[in-house]
C-alpha positions, 0 to 999 in steps of 0.5 A, a space after each residue: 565593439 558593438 552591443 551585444 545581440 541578445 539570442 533568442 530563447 525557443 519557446 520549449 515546453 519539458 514534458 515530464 515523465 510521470 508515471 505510477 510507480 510499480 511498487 506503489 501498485 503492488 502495495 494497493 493490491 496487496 492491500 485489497 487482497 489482504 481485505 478480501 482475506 480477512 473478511 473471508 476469514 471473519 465470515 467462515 468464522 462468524 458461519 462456523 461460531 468460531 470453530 474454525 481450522 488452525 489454518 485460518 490462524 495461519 492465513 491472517 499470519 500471512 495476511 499481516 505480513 502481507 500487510 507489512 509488505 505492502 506498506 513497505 512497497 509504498 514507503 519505497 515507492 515515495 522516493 522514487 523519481 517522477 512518479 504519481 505519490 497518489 497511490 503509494 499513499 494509498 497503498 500505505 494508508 490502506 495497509 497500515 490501517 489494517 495493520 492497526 486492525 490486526 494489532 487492535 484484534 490482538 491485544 483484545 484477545 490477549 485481554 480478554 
């Protein structure tokens, strides 16, 4: 028996199939419509001194839930597969930074 022919190997590239994750997406934009809510809501306040409807109560209610979906869409968008983490970061950091806002906005009207 002879040595053995060594077989040679093809020059393969692997591409890979990155992509931005749907979730991660719907978190940035629920953070930016969240943000447009909220000023909204602080220059009709600020126009008004502060007489505004209860339904402006109700909408930034909505807003933080808003808020909190959207970090969770960015949470679960880190653990999917092959996928950009560039905007699920972003969507969690843009929407937690306005849940710390709205947390900050209600213990300082609690205090006060």
């Amino acid at each position: 028996m002879g040595k053995p022919v060594k077989i040679r190997k093809k020059k393969s590239f692997m591409f890979t199939t990155r992509h931005y994750s749907f979730m991660s997406i719907m978190g940035i934009l629920l953070g930016v419509f969240c943000v447009c809510v909220i000023t909204t809501s602080v220059a009709f306040s600020y126009g008004k001194a502060g007489n505004i409807d209860r339904g402006f109560g109700g909408i930034g209610i909505f807003s933080m839930i808003l808020n909190v979906i959207g970090c969770i869409c960015g949470t679960i968008s880190l653990g999917e597969r092959d996928i950009y983490i560039t905007p699920a970061i972003a969507a969690i950091v843009l929407n937690g930074v306005q849940i710390l806002g709205w947390a900050a906005m209600i213990i300082i009207s609690a205090l006060a």
